[in-house]
N, C-alpha and C positions, 0 to 999 in steps of 0.2 A: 858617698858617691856624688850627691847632688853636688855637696861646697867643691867637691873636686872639681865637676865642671864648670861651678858657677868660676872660678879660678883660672882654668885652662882659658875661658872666653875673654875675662877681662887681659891675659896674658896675651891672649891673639888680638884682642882690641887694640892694644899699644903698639903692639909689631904693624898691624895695617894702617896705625896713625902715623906710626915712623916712617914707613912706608908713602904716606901719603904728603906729607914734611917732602922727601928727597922727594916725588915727584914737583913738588912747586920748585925744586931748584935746577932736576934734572928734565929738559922737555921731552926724552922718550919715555919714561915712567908717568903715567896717568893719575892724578890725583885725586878724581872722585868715585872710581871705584873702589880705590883702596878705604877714601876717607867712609863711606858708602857701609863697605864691610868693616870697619872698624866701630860705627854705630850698631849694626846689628850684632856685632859681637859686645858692648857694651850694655845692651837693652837684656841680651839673656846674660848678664854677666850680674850685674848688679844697678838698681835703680840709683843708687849715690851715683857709679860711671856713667850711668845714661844721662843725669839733666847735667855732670860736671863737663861731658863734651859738649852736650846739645849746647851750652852756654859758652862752651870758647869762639874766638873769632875766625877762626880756619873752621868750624863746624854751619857757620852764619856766614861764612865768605864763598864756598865750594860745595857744599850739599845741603845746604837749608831749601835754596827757588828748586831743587830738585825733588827733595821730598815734598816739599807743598805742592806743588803745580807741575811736575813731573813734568821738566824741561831743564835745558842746559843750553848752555852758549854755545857759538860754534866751534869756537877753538876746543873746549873740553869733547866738544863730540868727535872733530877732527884727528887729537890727543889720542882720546879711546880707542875710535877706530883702526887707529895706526897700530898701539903698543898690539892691541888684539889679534891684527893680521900678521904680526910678526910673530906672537905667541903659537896661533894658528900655522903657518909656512914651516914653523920647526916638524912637526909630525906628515904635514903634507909631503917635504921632503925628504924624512927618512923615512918613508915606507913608500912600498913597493904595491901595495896592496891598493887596486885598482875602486874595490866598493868601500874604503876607508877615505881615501881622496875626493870620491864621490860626497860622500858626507860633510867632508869637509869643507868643499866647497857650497854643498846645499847653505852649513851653517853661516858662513859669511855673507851669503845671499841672504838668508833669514836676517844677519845680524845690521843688513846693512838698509834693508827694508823694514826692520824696525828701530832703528832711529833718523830715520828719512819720512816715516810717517805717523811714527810711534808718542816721539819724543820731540816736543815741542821745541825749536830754536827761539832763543831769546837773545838780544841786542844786550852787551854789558854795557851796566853802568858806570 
């Protein structure tokens, strides 16, 4: 059961690196939370996936100054917070349900107050 998960993760670590590949190409797809989720899927996957991303250069270019120093440029926080709100508006607008919306809104208030004071901006290099 264990190798089965250890398996399923390194399976989902590749899908959110692939994922994070087309965001460098496509600007509505966000590239460092997928890349983000693809290391945490790698670290419970297997330790050979974990230093063999932590060592690529899309690992060191996009979520290395975020893991250490827990900041991101602003265009990635710009990025994020856009694909997110759109992610968000899909259920805000199919439903009807007045304390769901509520919530919903709370979250992007939370979400947007915690990388406005959270998460450090940093100048690219």
């Amino acid at each position: 059961m264990i190798r089965i998960r250890k398996i399923i993760y390194i399976f989902l670590g590749f899908i959110f690196m692939g994922l994070g590949v087309l965001g460098i190409i496509m600007p509505f797809l966000p590239t460092t939370p997928f890349l983000l989720l693809a290391s945490v899927c790698f670290v419970r996957g297997s330790k050979k996936f974990e230093i063999w991303f932590k060592g690529t250069r899309l690992y060191k270019k996009y979520i290395e100054e975020f893991v250490e120093n827990q900041s991101m440029s602003l265009k990635q926080k710009i990025s994020l917070n856009i694909f997110a709100d759109c992610m968000i508006a899909i259920p805000f607008i199919l439903t009807e349900n007045v304390f769901l919306r509520m919530a919903l809104i709370f979250i992007v208030g939370y979400k947007y107050y915690y990388f406005i004071f959270k998460i450090k901006t940093v100048k690219v290099r």
